[in-house]
Wavefront OBJ file of the C-alpha trace (Angstrom):
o trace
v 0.000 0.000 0.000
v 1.387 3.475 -0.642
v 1.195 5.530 1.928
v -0.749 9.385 1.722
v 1.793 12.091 0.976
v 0.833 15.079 3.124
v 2.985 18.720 3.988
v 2.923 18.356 8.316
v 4.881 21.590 9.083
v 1.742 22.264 11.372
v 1.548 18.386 11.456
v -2.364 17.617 10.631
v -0.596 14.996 12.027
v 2.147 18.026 11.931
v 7.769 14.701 12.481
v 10.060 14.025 10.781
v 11.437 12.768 10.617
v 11.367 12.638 11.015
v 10.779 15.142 9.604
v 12.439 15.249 11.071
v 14.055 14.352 9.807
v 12.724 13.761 9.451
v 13.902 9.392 13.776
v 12.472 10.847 11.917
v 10.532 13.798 12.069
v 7.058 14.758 9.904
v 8.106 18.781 10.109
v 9.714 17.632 6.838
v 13.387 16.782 8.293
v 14.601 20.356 9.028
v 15.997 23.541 6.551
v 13.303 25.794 7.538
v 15.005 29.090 9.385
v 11.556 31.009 9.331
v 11.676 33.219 12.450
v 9.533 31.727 15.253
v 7.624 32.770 18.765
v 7.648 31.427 21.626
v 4.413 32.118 22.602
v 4.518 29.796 25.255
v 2.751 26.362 25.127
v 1.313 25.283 28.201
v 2.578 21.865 29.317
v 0.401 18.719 29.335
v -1.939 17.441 31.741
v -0.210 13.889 31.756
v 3.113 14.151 30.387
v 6.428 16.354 30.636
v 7.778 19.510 29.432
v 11.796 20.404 28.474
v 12.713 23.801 28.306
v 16.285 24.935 27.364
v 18.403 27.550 29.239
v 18.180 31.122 26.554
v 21.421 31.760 24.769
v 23.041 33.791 23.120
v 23.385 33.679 19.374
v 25.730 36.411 17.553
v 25.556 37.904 14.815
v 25.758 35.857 11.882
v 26.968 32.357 13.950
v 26.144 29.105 13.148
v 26.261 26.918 16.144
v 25.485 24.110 17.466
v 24.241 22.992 20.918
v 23.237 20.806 23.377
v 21.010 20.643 26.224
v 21.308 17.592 28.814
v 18.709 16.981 30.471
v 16.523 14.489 33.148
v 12.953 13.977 31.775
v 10.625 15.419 34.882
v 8.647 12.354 34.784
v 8.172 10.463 38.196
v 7.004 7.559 36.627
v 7.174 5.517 33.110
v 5.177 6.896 30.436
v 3.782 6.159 27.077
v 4.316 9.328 24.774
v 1.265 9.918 22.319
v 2.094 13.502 20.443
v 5.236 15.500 20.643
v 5.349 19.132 20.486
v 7.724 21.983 20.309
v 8.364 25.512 19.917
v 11.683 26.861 18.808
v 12.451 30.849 18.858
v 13.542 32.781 16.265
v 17.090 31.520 15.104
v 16.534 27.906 15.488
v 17.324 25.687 13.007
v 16.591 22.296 13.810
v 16.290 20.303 17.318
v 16.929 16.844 17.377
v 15.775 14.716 20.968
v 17.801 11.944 21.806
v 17.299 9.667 25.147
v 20.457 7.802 26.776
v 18.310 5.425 29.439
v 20.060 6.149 32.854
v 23.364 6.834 31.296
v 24.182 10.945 31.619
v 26.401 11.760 29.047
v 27.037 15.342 30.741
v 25.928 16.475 33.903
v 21.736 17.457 33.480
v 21.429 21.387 33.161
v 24.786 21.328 31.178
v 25.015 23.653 27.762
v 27.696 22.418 25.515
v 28.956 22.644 22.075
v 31.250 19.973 22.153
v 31.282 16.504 21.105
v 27.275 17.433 20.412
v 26.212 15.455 17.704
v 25.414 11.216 17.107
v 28.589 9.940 18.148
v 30.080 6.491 17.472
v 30.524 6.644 13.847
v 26.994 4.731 14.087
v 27.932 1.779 16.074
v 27.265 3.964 19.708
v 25.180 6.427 19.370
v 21.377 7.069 21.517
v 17.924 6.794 20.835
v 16.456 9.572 18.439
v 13.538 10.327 19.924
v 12.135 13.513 18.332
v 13.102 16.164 15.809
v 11.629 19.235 14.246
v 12.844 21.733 11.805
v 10.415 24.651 11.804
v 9.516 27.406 14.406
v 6.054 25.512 15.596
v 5.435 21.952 15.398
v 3.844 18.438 16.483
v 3.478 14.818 15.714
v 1.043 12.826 16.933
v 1.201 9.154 16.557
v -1.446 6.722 14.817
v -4.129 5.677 17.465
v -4.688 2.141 16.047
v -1.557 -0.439 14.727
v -4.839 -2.312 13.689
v -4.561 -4.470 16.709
v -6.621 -1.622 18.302
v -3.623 -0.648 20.711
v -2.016 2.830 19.892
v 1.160 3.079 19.096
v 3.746 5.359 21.485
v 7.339 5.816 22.631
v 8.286 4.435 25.874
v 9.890 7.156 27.852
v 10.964 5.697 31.686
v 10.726 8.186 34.875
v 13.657 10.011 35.135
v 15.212 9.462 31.334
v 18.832 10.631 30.733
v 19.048 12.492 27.218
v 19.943 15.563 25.035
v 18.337 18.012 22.729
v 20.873 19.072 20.096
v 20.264 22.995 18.929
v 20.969 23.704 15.539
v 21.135 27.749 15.299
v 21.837 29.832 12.631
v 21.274 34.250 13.687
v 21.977 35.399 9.860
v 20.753 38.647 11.080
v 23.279 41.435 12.570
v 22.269 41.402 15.546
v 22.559 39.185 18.858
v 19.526 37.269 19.359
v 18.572 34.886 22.275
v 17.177 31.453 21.634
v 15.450 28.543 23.444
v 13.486 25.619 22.591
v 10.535 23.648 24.685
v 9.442 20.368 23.884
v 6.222 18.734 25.059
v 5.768 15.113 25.523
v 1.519 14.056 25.943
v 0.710 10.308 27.298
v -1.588 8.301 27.425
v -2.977 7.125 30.279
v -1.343 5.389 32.962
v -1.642 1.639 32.496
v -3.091 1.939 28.901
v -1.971 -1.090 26.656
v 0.216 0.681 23.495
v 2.401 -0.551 20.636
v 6.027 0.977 20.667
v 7.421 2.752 18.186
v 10.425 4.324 17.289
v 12.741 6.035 15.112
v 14.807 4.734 12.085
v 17.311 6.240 11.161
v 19.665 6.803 7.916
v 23.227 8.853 7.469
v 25.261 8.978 4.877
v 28.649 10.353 5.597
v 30.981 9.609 2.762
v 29.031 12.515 0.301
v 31.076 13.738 -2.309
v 29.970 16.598 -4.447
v 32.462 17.657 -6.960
v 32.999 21.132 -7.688
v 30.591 22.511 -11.012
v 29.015 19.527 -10.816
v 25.273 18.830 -11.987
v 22.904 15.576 -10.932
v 25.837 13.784 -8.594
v 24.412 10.938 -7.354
v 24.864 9.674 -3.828
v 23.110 6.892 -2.698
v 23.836 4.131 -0.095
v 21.532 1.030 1.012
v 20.460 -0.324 4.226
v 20.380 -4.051 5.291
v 17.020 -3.804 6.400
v 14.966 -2.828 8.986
v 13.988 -5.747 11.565
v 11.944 -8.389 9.854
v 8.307 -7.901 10.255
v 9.027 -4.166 10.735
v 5.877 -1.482 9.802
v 6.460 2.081 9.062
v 4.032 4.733 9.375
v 6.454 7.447 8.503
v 9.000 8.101 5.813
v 10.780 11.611 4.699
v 14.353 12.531 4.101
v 17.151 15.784 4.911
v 19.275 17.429 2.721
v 21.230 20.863 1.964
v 20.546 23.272 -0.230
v 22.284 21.658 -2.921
v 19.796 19.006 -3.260
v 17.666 19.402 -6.589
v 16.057 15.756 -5.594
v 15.759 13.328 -2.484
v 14.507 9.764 -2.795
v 13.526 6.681 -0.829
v 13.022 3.299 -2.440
v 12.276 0.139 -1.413
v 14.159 -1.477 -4.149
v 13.585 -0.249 -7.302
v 9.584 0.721 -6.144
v 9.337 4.861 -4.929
v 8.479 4.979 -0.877
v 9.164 8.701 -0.960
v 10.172 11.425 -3.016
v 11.058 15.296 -3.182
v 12.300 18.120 -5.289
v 11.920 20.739 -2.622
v 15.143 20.085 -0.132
v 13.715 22.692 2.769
v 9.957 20.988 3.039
v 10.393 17.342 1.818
v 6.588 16.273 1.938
v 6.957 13.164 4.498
v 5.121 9.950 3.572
v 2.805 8.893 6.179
v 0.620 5.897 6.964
v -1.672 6.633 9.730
v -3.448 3.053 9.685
v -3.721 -0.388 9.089
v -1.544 -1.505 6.899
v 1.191 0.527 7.363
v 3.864 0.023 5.548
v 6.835 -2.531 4.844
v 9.824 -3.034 3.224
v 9.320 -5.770 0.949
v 12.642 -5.747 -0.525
v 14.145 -6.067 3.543
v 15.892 -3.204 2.040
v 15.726 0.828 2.594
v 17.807 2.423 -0.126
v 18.340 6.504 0.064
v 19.568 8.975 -2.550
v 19.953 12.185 -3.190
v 20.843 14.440 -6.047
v 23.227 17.627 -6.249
v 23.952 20.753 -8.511
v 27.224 21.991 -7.132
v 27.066 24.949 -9.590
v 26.575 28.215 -7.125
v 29.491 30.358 -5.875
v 31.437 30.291 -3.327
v 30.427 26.334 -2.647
v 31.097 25.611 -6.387
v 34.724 26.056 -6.086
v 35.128 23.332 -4.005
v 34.094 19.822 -3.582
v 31.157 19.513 -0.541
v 31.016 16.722 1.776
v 28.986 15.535 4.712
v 28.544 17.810 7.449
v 26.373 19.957 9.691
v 26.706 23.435 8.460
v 24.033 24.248 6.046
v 26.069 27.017 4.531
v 28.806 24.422 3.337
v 28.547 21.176 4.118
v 25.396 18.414 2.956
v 23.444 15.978 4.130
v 21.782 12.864 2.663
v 19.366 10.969 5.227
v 16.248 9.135 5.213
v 14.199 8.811 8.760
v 10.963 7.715 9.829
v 9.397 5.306 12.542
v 8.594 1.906 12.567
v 7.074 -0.793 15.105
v 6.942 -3.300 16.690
v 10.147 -1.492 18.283
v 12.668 -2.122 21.162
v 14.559 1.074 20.350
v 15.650 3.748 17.850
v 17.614 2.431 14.901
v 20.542 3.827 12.248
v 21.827 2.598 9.060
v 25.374 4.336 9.028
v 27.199 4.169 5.318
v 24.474 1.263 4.277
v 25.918 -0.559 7.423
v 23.071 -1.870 10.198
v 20.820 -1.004 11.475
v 22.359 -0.550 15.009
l 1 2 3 4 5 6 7 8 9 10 11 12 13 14
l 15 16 17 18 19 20 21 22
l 23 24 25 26 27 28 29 30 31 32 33 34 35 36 37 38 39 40 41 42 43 44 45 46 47 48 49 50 51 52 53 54 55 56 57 58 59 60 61 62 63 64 65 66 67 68 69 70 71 72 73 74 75 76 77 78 79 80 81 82 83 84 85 86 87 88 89 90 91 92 93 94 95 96 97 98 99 100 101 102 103 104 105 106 107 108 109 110 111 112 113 114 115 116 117 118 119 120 121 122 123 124 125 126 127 128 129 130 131 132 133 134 135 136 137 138 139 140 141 142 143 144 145 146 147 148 149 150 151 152 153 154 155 156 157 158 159 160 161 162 163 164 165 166 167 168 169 170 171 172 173 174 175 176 177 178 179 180 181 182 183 184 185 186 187 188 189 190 191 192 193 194 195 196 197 198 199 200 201 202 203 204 205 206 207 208 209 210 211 212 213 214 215 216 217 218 219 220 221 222 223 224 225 226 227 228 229 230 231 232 233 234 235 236 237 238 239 240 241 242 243 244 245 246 247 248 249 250 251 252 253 254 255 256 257 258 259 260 261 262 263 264 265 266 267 268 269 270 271 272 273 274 275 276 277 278 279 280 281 282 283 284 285 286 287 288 289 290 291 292 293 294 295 296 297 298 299 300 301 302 303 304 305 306 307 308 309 310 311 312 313 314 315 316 317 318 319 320 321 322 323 324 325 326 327 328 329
């Protein structure tokens, strides 16, 4: 079945995912710097709320960041919608859990080492991301058992929200994100899900060049594995993203800043029937200054590029990612 192709950047289900991502994210997987406001968004009855410490962005930086954190949660919880809100500034966020393990102290703001980590062998459970100012994902009610389907967040979770920022303006701005976890109900019965996860980091865009290909393959995603999300992340440089299960289209864009995520909000969902998630992107290297050079994988959006494909799938047991076609881990 081929799943509905809808634009979520107010998520009518919104994450990408991821968007991201698009784990994914169905925000369309980040590149959207539209000025935001934090207008405040009140946390939820049952669930949790993240706020990051304001900093401050100067003019014309590009940083990144990350917040370390302890969910507020006294007791395990079944997450049914994210929701965030990211000022003015804000590039993309990216939450990622690390179970009781801190990797810095909670409260900590750091730019260092702030990224996946482990070349893909060691790295922690994407949770949620989001790439414009205001946005949500709610996940299907029914995995046609009749259970919903929700992420699995213990009391007390170690984790990190990595901040993107990018001020282009010429002044200093201060920035801040807050993320919103909703669950269900204590005790109700659910389905986990979670994110999967694609990077590519072996890009290699010649300079001048027109429709470079790069393109790696996954292994698979766990046998018997259902998706109800699909979308992909690139640069600017991107004229085309793709995701095929092999040689049949899951997902596909032409616009590299709002990649319309593929969804499947019900029974069937969708699966890989190759066992196989291949991802591809194509590049016109042909605008000064980046034209000069060759471009390879990287975080900055002013010079490097990116080549993922993200999404969720379940039954799950964690977050997933295909490094360099290798995995999933």
């Amino acid at each position: 079945m081929k799943g509905v192709t809808m634009r979520s950047s107010l998520f009518a289900c919104l994450f990408l995912v991821g968007c991201g991502g698009g784990g994914g994210t169905s925000d369309s997987m980040m590149g959207d710097d539209t000025p935001g406001d934090d207008g405040g968004i009140t946390p939820p009855a049952r669930g949790f709320q993240i706020v990051s410490p304001e900093l401050d962005i100067m003019p014309l930086q590009e940083i990144t960041y990350c917040y370390y954190f302890r969910t507020p949660n006294t007791e395990p919880m079944a997450i049914k919608k994210w929701e965030s809100v990211m000022t003015p500034g804000s590039h993309h966020l990216i939450m990622f859990t690390t179970g009781t393990t801190d990797k810095m102290p909670p409260g900590t703001v750091s730019a260092a080492n702030c990224g996946f980590g482990g070349g893909g062998t060691n790295v922690p459970n994407w949770t949620y991301s989001a790439q414009t100012p205001m946005s949500s994902m709610s996940l299907p009610a029914d995995d046609g058992t009749g259970k919903p389907l929700a992420m699995d967040i213990p009391a007390n979770t170690a984790g990190y929200v990595q901040m993107h920022y990018f001020n282009a303006t010429d002044n200093a701005i201060k920035a801040h994100i807050t993320i919103n976890a909703e669950a269900l109900d204590a005790g109700a019965a659910f389905t986990k899900t979670a994110a999967f996860v694609t990077y590519n980091s072996e890009i290699s865009i010649p300079a001048g060049a027109t429709n470079d290909v790069e393109s790696k393959t996954c292994s698979g995603p766990p046998a018997g594995s259902k998706f109800w999300l699909m979308s992909t992340h690139a640069h600017k440089q991107a004229i085309k993203t793709e995701i095929l299960d092999g040689t049949d289209s899951v997902m596909s864009s032409t616009d590299w800043e709002h990649p319309m995520p593929t969804m499947w909000m019900a029974s069937p969902f969708y699966t890989f029937a190759s066992g196989k998630v291949t991802y591809r992107c194509t590049y016109n290297n042909t605008t000064p200054p980046n034209s000069t050079r060759t471009i390879t994988a990287g975080d900055s959006a002013a010079t490097d590029e990116m080549c993922m494909a993200s999404g969720y799938y379940f039954p799950a047991t964690k977050s997933l990612i295909c490094y360099n076609g290798n995995g999933p881990f």
